[in-house]
C-alpha positions as CSV (number, residue, x, y, z in Angstrom):
1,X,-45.9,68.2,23.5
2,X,-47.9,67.7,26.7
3,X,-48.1,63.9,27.4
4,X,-50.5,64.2,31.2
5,X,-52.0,66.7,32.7
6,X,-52.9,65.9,36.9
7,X,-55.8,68.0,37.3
8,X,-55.8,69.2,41.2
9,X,-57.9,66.6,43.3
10,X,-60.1,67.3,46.7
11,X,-56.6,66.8,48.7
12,X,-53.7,68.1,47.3
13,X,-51.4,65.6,49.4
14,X,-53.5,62.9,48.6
15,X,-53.2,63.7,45.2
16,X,-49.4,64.3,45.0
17,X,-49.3,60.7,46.6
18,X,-51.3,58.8,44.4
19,X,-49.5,60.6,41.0
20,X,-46.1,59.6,42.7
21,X,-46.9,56.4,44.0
22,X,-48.6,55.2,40.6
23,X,-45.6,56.8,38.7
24,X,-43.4,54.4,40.3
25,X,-45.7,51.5,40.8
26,X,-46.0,51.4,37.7
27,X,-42.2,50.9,36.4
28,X,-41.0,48.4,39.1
29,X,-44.0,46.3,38.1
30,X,-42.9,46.6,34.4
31,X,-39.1,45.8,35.5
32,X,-40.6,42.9,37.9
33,X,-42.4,41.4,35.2
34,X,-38.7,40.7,33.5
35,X,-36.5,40.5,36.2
36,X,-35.3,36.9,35.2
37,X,-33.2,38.4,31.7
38,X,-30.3,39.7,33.9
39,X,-27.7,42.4,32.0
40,X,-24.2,41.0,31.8
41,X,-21.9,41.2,34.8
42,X,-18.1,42.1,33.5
43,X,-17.0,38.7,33.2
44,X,-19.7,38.1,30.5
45,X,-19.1,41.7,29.0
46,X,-14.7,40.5,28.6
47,X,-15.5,36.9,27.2
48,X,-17.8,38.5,24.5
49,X,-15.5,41.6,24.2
50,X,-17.8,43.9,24.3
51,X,-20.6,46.3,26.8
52,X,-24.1,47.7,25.7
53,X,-24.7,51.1,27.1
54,X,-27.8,52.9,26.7
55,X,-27.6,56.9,26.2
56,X,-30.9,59.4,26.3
57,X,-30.1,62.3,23.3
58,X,-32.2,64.8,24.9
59,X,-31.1,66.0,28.4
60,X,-28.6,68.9,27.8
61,X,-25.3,69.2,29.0
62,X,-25.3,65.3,30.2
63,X,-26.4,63.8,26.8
64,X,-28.2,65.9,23.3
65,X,-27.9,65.9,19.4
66,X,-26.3,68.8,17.7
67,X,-25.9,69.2,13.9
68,X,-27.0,65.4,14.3
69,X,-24.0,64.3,16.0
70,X,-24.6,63.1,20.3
71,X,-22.7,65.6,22.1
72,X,-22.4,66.6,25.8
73,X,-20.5,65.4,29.1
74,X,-21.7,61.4,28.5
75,X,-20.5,61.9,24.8
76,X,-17.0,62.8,26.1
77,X,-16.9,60.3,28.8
78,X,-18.1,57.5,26.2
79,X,-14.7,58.7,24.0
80,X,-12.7,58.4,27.5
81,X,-14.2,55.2,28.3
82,X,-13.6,53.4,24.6
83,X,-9.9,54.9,25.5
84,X,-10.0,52.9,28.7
85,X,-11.6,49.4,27.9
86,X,-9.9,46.3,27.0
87,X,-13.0,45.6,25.1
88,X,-15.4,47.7,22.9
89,X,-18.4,49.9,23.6
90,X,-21.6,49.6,22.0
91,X,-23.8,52.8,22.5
92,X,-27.5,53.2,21.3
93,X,-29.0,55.7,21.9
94,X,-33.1,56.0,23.5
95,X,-36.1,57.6,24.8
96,X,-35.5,58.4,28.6
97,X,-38.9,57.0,29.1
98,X,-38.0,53.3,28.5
99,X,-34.7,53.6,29.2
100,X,-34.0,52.4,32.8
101,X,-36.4,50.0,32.1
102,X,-34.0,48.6,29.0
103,X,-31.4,48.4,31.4
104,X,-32.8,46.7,33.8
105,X,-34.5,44.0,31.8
106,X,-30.8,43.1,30.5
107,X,-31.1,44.7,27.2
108,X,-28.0,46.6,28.0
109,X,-25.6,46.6,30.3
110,X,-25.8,49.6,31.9
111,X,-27.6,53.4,31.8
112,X,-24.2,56.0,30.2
113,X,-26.3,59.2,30.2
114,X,-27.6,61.9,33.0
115,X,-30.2,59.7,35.8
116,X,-30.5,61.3,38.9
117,X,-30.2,59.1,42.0
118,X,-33.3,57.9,43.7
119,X,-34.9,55.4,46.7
120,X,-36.7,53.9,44.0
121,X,-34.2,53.9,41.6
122,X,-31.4,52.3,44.3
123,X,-33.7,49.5,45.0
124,X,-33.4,48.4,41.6
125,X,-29.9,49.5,40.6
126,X,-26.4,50.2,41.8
127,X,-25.0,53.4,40.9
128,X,-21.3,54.2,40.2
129,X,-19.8,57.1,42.6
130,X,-21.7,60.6,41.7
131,X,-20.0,62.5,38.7
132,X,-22.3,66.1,39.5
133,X,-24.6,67.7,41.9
134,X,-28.1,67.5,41.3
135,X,-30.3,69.5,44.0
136,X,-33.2,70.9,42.5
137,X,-34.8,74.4,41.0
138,X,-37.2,76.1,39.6
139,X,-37.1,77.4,36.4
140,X,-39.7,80.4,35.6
141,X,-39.6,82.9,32.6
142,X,-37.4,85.9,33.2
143,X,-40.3,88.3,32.9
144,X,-42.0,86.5,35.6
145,X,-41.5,88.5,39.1
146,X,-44.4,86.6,40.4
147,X,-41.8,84.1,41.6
148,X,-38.8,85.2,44.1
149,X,-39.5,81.9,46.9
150,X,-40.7,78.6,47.4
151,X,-43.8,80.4,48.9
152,X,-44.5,81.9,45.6
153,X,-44.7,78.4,44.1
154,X,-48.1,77.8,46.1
155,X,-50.7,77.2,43.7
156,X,-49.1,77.6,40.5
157,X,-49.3,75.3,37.6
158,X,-45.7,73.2,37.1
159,X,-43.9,70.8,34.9
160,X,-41.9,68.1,35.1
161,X,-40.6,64.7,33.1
162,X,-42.6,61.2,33.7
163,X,-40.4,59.1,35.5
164,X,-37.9,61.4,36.6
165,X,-36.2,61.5,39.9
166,X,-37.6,65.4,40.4
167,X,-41.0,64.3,39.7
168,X,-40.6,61.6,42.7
169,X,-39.3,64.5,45.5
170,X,-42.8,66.2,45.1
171,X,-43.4,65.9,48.2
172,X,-40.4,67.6,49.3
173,X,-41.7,71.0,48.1
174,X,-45.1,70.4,48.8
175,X,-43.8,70.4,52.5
176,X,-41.8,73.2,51.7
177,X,-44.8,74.7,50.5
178,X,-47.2,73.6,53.3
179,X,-44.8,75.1,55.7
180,X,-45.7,78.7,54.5
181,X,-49.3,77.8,54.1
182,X,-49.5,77.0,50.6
183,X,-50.2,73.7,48.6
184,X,-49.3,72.1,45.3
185,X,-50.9,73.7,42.0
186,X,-51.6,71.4,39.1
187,X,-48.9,68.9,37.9
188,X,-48.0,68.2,33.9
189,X,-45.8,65.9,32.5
190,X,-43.7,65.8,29.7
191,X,-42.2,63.1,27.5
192,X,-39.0,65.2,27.5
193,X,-38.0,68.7,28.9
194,X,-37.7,70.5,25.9
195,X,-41.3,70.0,25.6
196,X,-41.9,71.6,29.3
197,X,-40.0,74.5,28.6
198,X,-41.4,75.3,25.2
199,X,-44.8,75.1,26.9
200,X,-43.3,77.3,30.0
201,X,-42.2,80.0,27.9
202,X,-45.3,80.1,25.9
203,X,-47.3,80.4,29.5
204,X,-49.2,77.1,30.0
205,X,-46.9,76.6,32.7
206,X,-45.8,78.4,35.4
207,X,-42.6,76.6,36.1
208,X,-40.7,73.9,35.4
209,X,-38.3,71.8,37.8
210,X,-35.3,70.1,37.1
211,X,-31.9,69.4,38.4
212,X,-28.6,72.4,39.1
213,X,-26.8,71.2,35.5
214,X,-29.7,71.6,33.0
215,X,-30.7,74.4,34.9
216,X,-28.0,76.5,35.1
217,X,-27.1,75.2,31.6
218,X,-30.8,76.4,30.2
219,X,-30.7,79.3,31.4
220,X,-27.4,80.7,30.6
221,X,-28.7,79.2,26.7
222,X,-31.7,81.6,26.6
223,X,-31.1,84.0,30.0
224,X,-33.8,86.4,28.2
225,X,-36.3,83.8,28.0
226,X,-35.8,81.6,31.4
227,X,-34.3,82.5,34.5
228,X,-33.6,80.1,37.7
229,X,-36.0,80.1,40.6
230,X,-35.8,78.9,43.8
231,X,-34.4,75.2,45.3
232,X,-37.2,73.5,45.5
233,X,-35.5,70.1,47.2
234,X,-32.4,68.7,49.4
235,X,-29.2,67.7,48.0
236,X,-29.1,64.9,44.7
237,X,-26.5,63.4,42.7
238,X,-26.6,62.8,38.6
239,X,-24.7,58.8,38.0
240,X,-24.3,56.0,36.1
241,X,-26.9,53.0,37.0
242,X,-26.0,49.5,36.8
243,X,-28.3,46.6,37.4
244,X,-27.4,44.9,41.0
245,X,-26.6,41.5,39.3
246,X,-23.4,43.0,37.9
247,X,-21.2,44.3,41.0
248,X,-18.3,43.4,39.2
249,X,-18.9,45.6,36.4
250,X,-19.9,48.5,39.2
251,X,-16.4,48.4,40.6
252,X,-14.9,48.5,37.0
253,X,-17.1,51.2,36.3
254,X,-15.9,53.1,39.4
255,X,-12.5,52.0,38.6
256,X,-12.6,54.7,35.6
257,X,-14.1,57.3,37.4
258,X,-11.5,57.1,39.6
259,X,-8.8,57.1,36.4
260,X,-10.3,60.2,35.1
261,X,-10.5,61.8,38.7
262,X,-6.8,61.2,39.2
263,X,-5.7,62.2,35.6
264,X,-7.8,65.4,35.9
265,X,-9.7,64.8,33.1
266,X,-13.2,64.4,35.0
267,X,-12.7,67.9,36.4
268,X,-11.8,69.1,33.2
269,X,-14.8,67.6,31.8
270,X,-17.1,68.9,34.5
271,X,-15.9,72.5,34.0
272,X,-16.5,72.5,30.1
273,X,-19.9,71.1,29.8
274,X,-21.5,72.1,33.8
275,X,-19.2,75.3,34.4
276,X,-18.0,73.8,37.6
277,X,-15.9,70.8,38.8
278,X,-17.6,68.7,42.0
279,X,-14.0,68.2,44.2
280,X,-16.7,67.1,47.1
281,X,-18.8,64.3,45.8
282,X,-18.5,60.8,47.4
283,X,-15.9,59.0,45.4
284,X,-17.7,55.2,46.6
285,X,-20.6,53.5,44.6
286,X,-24.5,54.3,46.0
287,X,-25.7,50.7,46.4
288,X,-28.3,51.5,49.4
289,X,-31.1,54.0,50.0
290,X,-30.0,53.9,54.0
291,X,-26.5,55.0,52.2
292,X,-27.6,57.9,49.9
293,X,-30.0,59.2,53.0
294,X,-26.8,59.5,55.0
295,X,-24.8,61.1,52.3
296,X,-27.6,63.3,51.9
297,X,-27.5,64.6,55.9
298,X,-23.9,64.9,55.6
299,X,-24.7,67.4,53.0
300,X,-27.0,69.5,55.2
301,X,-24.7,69.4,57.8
């Protein structure tokens, strides 16, 4: 179901701007406007014996229903985590849309589910040590020779979820793009990303972008339907966001990732639901932008 459609402005940059810049406007202004109900640091979380989480259900392998039971990598993790705590874990599961949001306004104490890092999201939230790899791709139909670059991207008509970290590195592929002489086509986006690749596959779209996991995952699903394009960004990281009042909660947090890293159960994980373990990830919480830049030039290297 198509929730926005960007028609193409005078300036393609200009517009690409504006859509980005009110996209994030306008959730820190939402978050702002309820910054004073802060989420429970761990302290709290142990004297009342027991932490919120908030999971999305629609965001395969991180976090998805099947035969009406939540399923995926966060599903198992959630199990490994209740095995863990001293205390018990309260899941409830939400619309991606307003989910950050829910965290942030303390209605739970932190986001269990598949968020890709982000500037904007790192000046709101601290983020527990990466747990997968989330560069960027384009995802066209298998039929669809038309696309074999970034070059072949110029013009053509793309989806991508509101409020999603993919939707806020734009502007790397419109340089990408500008560098080979081409621009941005039209922009669409979707409540969720089933949406945008039901409308892909049907043709209203000409590709969708999304990060490595759900990519590769999607299109080893249905290979005679989608098949994986180019990168169309530098390197990303899928994590856990906690609200930066709780840093106590952050280093527990990072505490079990480093339990399940030692025990060999996060690689194990990581291989079942993504096909790959991550040995190489930073193993320290992302509680900067300055940090994640640096740890994204390291990468590049």
């Amino acid at each position: 179901m198509m929730r926005s459609i960007l028609h193409p402005a005078t300036s393609p940059s200009r517009r690409l701007a504006t859509l980005i810049a009110t996209t994030a406007a306008s959730a820190l202004v939402a978050i702002s406007l309820t910054s004073s109900a802060l989420a429970a640091d761990l302290p709290d979380i142990e004297s009342r014996g027991s932490m919120n989480v908030a999971t999305e259900d629609n965001y395969a392998p991180f976090n998805y229903i099947e035969n009406g039971n939540a399923v995926g990598f966060n599903a198992d993790m959630l199990v490994e985590l209740r095995k863990y705590a001293d205390f018990d874990v309260k899941q409830e599961i939400l619309p991606w849309t307003g989910l950050l949001a829910a965290v942030s306004t303390g209605q739970y104490d932190m986001a269990l589910t598949g968020a890709l890092v982000s500037d904007e999201r790192l000046r709101m939230f601290d983020y527990t040590a990466p747990y997968a790899s989330a560069q960027h791709f384009a995802i066209k139909r298998a039929n669809d020779d038309s696309i074999k670059s970034v070059k072949d991207l110029s013009g053509k008509t793309l989806g991508v979820q509101a409020g999603s970290v993919p939707l806020s590195r734009l502007p790397e592929l419109e340089k990408m793009l500008k560098k080979d002489g081409g621009k941005m086509g039209k922009v669409v986006q979707y409540e969720s990303y089933p949406e945008a690749f039901a409308d892909l596959a049907n043709g209203r779209l000409d590709f969708v972008i999304d990060s490595a996991v759900p990519v590769n995952t999607l299109v080893a699903s249905k290979p005679k339907v989608f098949a994986k394009g180019p990168a169309v960004s530098g390197p990303g990281y899928d994590s856990w966001p906690i609200p930066k009042s709780s840093p106590k909660l952050l280093a527990y947090m990072n505490g079990f990732l480093d339990h399940m890293r030692e025990t060999g159960r996060l690689a194990e994980l990581q291989e079942k639901w993504f096909g790959e373990s991550f040995p190489d990830l930073p193993t320290e919480p992302l509680t900067s932008v300055e940090q994640f830049h640096e740890l994204q030039s390291k990468s590049t290297e």
